[in-house]
C-alpha positions as CSV (number, residue, x, y, z in Angstrom):
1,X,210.3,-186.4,-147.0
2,X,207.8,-187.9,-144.7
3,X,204.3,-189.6,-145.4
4,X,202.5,-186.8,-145.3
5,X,204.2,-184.9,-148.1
6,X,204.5,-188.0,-150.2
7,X,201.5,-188.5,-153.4
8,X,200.8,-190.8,-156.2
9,X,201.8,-190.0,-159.7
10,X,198.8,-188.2,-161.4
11,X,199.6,-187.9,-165.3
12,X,199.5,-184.5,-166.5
13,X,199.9,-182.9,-163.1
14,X,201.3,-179.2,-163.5
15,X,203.2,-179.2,-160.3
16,X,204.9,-182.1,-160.2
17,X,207.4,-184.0,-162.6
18,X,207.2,-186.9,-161.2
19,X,207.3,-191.0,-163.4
20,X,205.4,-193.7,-161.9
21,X,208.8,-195.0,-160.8
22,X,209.5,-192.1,-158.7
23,X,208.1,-192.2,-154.8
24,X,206.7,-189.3,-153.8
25,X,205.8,-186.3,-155.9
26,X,209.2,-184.7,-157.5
27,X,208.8,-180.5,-157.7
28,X,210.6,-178.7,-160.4
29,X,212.0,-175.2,-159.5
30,X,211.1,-173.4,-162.6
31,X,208.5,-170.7,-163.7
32,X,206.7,-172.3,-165.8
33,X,204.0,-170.6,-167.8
34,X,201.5,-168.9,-165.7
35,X,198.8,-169.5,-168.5
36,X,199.6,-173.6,-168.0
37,X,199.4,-173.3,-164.2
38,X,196.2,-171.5,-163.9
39,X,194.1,-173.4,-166.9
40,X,195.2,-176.5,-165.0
41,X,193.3,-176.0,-162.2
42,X,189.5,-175.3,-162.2
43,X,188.3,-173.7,-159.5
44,X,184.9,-174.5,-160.0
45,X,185.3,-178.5,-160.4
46,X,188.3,-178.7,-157.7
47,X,187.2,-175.8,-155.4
48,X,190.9,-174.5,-156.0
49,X,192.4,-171.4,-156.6
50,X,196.2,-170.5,-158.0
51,X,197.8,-167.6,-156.8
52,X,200.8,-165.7,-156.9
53,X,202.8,-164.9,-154.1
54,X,205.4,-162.4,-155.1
55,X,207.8,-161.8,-156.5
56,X,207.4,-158.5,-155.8
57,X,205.7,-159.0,-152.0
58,X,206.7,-157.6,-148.9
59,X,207.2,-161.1,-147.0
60,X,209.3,-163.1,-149.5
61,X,212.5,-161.5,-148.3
62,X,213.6,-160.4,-151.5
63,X,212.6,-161.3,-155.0
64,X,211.4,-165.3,-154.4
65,X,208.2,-166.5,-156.4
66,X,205.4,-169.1,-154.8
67,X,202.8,-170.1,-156.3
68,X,200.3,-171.1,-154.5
69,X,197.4,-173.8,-155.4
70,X,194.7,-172.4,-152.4
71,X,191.5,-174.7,-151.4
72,X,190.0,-172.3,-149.3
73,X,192.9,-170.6,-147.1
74,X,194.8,-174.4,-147.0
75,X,197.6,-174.1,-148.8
76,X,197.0,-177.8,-151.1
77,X,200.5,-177.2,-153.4
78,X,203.5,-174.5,-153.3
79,X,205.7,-174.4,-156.3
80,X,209.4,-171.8,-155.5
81,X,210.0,-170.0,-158.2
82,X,213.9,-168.0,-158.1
83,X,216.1,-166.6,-160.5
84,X,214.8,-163.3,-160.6
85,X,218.3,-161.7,-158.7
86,X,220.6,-163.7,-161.1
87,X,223.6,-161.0,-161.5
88,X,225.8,-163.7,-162.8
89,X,228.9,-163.4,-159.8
90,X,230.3,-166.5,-160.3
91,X,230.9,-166.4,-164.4
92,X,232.6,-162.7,-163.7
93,X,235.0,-164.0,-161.6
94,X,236.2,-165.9,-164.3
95,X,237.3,-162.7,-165.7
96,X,239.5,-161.5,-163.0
97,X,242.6,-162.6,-161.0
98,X,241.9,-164.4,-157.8
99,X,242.1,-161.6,-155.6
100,X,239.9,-159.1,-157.4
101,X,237.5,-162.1,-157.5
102,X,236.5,-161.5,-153.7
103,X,234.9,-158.3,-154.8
104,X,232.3,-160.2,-156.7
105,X,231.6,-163.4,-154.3
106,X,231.5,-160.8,-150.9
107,X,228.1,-159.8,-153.1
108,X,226.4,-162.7,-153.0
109,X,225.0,-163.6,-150.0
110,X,224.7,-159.7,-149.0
111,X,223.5,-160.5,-145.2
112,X,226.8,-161.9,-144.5
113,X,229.3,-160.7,-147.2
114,X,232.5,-161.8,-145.0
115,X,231.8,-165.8,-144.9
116,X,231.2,-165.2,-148.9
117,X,235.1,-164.1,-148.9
118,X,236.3,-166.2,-146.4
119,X,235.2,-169.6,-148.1
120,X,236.4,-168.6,-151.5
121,X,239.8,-167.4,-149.7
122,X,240.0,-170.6,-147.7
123,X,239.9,-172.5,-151.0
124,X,242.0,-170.6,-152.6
125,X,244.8,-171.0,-149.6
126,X,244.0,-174.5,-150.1
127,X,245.1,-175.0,-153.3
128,X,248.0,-172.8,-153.1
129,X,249.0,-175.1,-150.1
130,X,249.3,-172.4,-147.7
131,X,246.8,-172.8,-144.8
132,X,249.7,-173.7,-142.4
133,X,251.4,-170.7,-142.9
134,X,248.3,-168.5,-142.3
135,X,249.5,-165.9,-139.9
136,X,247.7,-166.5,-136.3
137,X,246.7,-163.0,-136.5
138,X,245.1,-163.1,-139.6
139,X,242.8,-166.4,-138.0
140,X,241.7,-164.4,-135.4
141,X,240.7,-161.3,-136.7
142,X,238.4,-163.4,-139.7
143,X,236.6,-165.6,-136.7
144,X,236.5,-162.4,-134.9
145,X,234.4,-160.6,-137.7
146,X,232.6,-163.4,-139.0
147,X,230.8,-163.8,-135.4
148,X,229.7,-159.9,-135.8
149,X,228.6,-161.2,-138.9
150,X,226.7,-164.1,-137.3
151,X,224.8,-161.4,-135.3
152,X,224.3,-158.8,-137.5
153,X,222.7,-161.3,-140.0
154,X,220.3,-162.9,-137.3
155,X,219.3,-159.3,-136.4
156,X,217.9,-158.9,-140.1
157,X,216.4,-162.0,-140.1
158,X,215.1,-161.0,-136.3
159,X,213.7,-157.3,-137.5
160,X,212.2,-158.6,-140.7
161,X,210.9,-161.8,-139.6
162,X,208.9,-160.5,-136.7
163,X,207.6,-157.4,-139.1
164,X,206.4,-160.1,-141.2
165,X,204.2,-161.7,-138.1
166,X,203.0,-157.9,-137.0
167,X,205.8,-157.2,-134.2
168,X,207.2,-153.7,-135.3
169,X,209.1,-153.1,-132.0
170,X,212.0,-155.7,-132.4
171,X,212.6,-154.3,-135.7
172,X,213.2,-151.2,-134.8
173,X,215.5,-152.5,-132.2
174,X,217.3,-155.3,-133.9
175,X,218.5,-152.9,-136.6
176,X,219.4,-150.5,-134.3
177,X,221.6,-153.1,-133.0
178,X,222.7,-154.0,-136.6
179,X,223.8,-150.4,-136.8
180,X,226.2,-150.5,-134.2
181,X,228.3,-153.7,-135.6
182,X,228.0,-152.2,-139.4
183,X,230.0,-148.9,-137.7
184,X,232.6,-151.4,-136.5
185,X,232.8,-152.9,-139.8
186,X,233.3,-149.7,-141.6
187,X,236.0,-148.9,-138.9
188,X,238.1,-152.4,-139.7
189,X,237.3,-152.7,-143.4
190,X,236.1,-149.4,-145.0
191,X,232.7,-150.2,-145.9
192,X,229.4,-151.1,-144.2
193,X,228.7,-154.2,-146.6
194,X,230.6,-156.2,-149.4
195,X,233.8,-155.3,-147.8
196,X,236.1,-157.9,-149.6
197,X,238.1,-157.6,-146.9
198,X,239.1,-161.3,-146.2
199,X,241.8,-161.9,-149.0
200,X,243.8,-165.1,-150.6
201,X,247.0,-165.2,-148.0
202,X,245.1,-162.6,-145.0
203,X,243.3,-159.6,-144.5
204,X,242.9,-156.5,-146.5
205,X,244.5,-154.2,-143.6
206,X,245.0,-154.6,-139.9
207,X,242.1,-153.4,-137.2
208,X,242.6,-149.7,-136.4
209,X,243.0,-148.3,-133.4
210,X,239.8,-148.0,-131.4
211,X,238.1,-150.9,-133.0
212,X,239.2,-153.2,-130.3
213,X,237.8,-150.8,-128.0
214,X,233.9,-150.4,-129.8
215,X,233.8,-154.1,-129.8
216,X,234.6,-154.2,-126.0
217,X,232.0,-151.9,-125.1
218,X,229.3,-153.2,-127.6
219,X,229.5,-156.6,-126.3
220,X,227.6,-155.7,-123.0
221,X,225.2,-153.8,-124.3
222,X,224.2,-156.5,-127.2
223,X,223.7,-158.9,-124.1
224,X,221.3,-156.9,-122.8
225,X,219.6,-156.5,-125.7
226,X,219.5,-160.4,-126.7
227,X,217.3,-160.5,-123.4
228,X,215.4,-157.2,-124.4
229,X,214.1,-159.6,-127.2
230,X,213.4,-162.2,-125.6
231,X,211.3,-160.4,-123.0
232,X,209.5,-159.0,-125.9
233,X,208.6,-162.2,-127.9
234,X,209.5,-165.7,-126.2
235,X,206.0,-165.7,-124.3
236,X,204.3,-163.3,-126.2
237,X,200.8,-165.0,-126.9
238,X,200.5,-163.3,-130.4
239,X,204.4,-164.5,-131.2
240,X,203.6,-167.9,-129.9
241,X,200.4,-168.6,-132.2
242,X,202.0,-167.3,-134.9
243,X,205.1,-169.3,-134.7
244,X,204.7,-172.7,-132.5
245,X,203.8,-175.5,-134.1
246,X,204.1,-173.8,-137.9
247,X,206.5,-175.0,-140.2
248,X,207.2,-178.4,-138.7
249,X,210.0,-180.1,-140.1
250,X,211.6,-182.6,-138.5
251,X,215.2,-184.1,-138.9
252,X,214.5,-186.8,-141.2
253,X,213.0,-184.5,-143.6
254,X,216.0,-182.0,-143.1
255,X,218.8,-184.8,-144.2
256,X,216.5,-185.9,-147.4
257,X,216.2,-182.0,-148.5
258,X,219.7,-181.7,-147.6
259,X,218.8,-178.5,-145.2
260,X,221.6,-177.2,-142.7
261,X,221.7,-174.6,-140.3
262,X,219.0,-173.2,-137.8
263,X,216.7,-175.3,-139.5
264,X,218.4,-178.3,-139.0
265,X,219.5,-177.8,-135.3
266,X,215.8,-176.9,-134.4
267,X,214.6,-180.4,-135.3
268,X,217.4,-181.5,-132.6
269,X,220.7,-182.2,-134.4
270,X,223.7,-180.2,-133.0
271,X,225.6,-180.0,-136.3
272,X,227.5,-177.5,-136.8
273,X,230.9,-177.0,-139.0
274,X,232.3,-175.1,-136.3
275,X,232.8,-178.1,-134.6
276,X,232.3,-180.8,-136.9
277,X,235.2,-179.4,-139.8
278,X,237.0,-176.6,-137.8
279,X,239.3,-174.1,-139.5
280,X,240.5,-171.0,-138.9
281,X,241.0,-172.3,-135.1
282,X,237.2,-173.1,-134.1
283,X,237.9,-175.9,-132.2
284,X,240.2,-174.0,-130.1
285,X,237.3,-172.0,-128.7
286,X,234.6,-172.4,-126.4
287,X,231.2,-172.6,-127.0
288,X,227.5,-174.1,-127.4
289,X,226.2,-175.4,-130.5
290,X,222.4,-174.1,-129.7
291,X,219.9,-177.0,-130.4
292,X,215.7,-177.1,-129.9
293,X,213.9,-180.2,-130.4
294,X,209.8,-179.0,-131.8
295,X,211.4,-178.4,-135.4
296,X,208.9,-175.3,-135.8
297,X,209.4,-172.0,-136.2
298,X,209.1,-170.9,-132.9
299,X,212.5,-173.0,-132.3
300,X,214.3,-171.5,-134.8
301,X,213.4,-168.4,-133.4
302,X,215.2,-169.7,-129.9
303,X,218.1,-171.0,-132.2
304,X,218.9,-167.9,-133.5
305,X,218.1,-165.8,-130.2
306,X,220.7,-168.3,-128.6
307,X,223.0,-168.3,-131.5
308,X,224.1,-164.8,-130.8
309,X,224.8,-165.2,-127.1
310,X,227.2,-167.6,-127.9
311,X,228.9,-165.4,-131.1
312,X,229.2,-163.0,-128.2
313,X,231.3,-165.7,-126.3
314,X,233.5,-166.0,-129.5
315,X,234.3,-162.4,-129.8
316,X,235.4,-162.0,-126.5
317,X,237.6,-165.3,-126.5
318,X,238.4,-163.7,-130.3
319,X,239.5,-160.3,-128.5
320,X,241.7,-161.7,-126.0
321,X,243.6,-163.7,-128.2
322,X,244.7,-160.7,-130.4
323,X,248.3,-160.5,-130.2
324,X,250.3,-158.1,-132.5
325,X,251.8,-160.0,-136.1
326,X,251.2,-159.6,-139.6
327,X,248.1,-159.6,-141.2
328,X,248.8,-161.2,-144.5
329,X,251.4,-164.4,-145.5
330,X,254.9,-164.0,-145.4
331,X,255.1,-164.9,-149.6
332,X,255.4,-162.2,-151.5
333,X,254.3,-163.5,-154.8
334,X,250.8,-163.9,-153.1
335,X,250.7,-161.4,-150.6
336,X,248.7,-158.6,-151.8
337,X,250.3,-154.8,-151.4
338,X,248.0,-153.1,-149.4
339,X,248.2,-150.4,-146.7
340,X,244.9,-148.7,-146.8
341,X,244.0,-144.8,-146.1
342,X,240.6,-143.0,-147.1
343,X,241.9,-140.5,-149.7
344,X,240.0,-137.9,-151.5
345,X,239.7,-140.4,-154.3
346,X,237.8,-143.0,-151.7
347,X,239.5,-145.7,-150.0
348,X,242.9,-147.1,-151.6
349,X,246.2,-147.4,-150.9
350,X,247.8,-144.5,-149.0
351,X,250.0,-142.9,-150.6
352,X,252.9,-143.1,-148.5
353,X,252.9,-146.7,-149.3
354,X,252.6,-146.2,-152.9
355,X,255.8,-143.4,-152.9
356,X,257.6,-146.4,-150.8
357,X,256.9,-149.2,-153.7
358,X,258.0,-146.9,-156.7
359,X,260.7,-145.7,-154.8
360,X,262.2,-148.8,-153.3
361,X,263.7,-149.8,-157.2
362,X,262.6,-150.7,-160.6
363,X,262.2,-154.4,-159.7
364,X,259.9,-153.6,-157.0
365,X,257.4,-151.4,-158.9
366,X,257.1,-154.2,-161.6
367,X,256.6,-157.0,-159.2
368,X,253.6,-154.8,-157.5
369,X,252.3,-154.2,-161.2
370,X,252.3,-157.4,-162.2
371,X,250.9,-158.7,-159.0
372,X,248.2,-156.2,-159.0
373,X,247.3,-156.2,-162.7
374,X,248.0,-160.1,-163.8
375,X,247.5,-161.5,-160.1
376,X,249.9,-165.1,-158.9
377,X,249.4,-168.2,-160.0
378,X,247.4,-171.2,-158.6
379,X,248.1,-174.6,-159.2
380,X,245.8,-176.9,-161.1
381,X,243.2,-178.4,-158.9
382,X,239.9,-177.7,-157.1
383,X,239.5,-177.4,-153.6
384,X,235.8,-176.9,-151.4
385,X,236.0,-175.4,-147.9
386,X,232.9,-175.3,-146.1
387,X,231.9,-173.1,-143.4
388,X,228.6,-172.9,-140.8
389,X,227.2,-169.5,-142.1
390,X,224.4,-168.1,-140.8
391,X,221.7,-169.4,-142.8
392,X,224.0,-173.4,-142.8
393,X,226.6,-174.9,-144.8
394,X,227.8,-172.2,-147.2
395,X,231.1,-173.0,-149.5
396,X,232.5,-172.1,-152.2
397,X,234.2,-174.8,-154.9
398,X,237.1,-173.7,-156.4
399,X,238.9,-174.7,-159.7
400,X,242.0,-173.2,-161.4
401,X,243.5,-174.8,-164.1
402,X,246.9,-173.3,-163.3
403,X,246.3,-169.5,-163.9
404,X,246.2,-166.3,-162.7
405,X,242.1,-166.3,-162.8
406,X,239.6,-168.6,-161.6
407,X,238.5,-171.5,-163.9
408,X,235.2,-172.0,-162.1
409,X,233.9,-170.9,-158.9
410,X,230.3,-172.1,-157.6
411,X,229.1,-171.0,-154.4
412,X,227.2,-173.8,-152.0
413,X,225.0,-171.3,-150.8
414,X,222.5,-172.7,-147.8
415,X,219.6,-170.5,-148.8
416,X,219.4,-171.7,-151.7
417,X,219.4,-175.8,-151.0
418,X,217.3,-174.8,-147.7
419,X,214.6,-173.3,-150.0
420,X,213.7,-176.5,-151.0
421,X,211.8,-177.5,-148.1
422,X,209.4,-174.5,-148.5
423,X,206.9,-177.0,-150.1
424,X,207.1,-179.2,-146.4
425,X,207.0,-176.5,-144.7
426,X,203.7,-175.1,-146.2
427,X,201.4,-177.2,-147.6
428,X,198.9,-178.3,-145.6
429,X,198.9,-175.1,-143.2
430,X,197.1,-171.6,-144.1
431,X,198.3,-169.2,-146.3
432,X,199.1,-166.9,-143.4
433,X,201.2,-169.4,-142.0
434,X,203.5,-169.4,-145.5
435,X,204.8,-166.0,-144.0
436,X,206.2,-167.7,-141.0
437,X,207.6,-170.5,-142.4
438,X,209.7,-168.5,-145.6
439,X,210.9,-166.3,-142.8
440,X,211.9,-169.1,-140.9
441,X,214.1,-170.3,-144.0
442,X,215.8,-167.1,-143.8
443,X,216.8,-167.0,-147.5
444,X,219.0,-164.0,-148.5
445,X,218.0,-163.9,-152.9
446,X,221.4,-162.5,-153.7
447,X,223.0,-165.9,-152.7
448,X,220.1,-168.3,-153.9
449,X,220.3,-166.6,-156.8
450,X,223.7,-165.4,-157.3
């Protein structure tokens, strides 16, 4: 962190854990006692206030905790408080095979549900030593998605972030936006969120007819409606007081705090995974990695605006390159059974394809039993494939022991790690200004917490 974050050991200080060996002031992400925090500080000796600042409050984006030591309206310390979403995803998917594992990782991060699946699957490919036989098709139609991802989740974070700073009209128009590409979704996978459609070995099911089509026609209109934002915010005098020159952190601080993402290429750095460790084919397409240099919230807000022109650009290389193949590797004893059809009983197997696997012979119905109930094999090993989510570097870390279900599973999740510079990006600005900057974060609780 830089200088001006940086303060001498004070023994018995509440907020910070820090030894006289330490530099700089060390925060501990915990609660804490509220009775400690508040005796600690006398507001009639120090002029200082504690308060608390959710974690039930309308600009936290979920369920996050700050408290908040106040001198005035400065903002003097900020303790992050988390936990409070903790569903316990990754030990459950100790407890099922690897594919039925995807249902509980796509609900982490619940923003952008498909890069959730598509790092846990990438690792899992990995250690099965199957990435090269990935079918083309399969590539495509995950980068294809995960770029509607991209956009969908930077239209939350656009719709809620500008509520947050009093701009109601580009929240009713981002999520009406975000509408459109959750339709699409629940045309190619079933379901509007947590799709696990991204699988160990492919996809759950191939795109249906007409989905090519709504993407062509949506990605016009989304253009226009990038610019429609812009025109509404980017010299907006309100937006621009709010935003520029709040939240400053600059690249230095970002590498210390480990902080990747929007973040990170506002304060100038183009890194981006997309182009710095490419899979799926990434480096075969074109396209920008969107960089500002003023580190404040107002340029993440033009990283993000610029982000989703250049997703566009991706879909449409992603939409030419469609050619017809199978959507799931050629192995049998990974490939999972699946040809999907909404049924009375929700969406499953169609039962065509289930009258074809009991009829095809007695073999046949016990390999898709066991292969369905007991799952394949993965050999012993861990594997960690990272990919540039929306929010930065999210991955998943994957270890089997040789079995049919996950040993361990941890999820790298960005909002999480990024959380960490909430402290920089507060302290010393007004308490109004803590809206901004958390927003700016972009933290999704269902993946910090997990």
């Amino acid at each position: 962190m830089t200088d001006t974050y940086e303060s001498t050991y004070v023994e018995g200080d509440p907020y910070g854990g820090a030894s006289p060996e330490d530099e700089g002031r060390v925060f501990t992400v915990g609660g804490g006692d509220w009775e400690d925090l508040v005796e600690s500080v006398d507001p009639l000796e120090s002029e200082r206030i504690v308060v608390n600042m959710g974690p039930q409050h309308p600009s936290t984006h979920g369920v996050l905790r700050l408290v908040l030591e106040l001198e005035g309206e400065s903002v003097m310390q900020t303790r992050v408080v988390i936990g409070y979403l903790h569903t316990g995803i990754e030990k459950n998917m100790e407890f099922r095979n690897w594919t039925q594992a995807v249902t509980f990782i796509t609900r982490c991060d619940y923003l952008s549900p498909l890069y959730n699946e598509a790092t846990y699957c990438l690792g899992v490919e990995r250690l099965l030593g199957i990435e090269d036989q990935i079918p083309e098709r399969v590539n495509v139609l995950r980068v294809l998605v995960l770029e509607l991802q991209r956009i969908s989740s930077h239209l939350v974070w656009l719709g809620t972030g500008g509520m947050e700073l009093g701009a109601l009209t580009p929240m009713l128009f981002s999520f009406r936006e975000r509408e459109r590409i959750l339709k699409i979704f629940e045309m190619i996978t079933g379901l509007r969120m947590n799709h696990a459609y991204i699988r160990p070995g492919g996809v759950a099911q191939d795109i249906p007819p007409g989905a090519v089509d709504a993407i062509r026609e949506f990605i016009p209109e989304m253009y226009r409606r990038v610019d429609e934002y812009e025109d509404l915010l980017s010299a907006n005098p309100i937006w621009i007081a709010r935003t520029q020159g709040v939240g400053y952190l600059d690249t230095e601080s970002c590498m210390q705090l480990g902080v990747t993402g929007p973040l990170l290429r506002a304060s100038g750095l183009a890194w981006d995974l997309r182009k710095e460790m490419p899979v799926m084919g990434y480096d075969t397409y074109d396209f920008d990695v969107v960089t500002e240099t003023d580190a404040d919230c107002y340029a993440r807000y033009k990283v993000r605006i610029n982000e989703m022109r250049e997703s566009l650009r991706i879909v449409e290389q992603a939409l030419d390159r469609l050619r017809p193949g199978p959507v799931m590797v050629a192995d049998k004893k990974i490939a999972w059974p699946a040809q999907l059809a909404l049924g009375s009983d929700g969406l499953g197997n169609s039962l065509d394809h289930i009258r074809t696997i009991m009829g095809t012979s007695m073999e046949a119905l016990i390999h898709h039993f066991k292969l369905v109930t007991e799952g394949f094999r993965v050999p012993a090993g861990q594997a960690y494939v990272p990919l540039e989510g929306p929010r930065g570097e999210l991955g998943a870390h994957v270890v089997s022991d040789g079995g049919t279900r996950p040993y361990r599973v941890h999820l790298r999740d960005p909002g999480f790690v990024n959380l960490q510079a909430t402290p920089a990006l507060t302290e010393g600005g007004m308490i109004s200004d803590v809206v901004a900057s958390v927003a700016s974060i972009d933290p999704v609780m269902g993946g910090v917490d997990r």
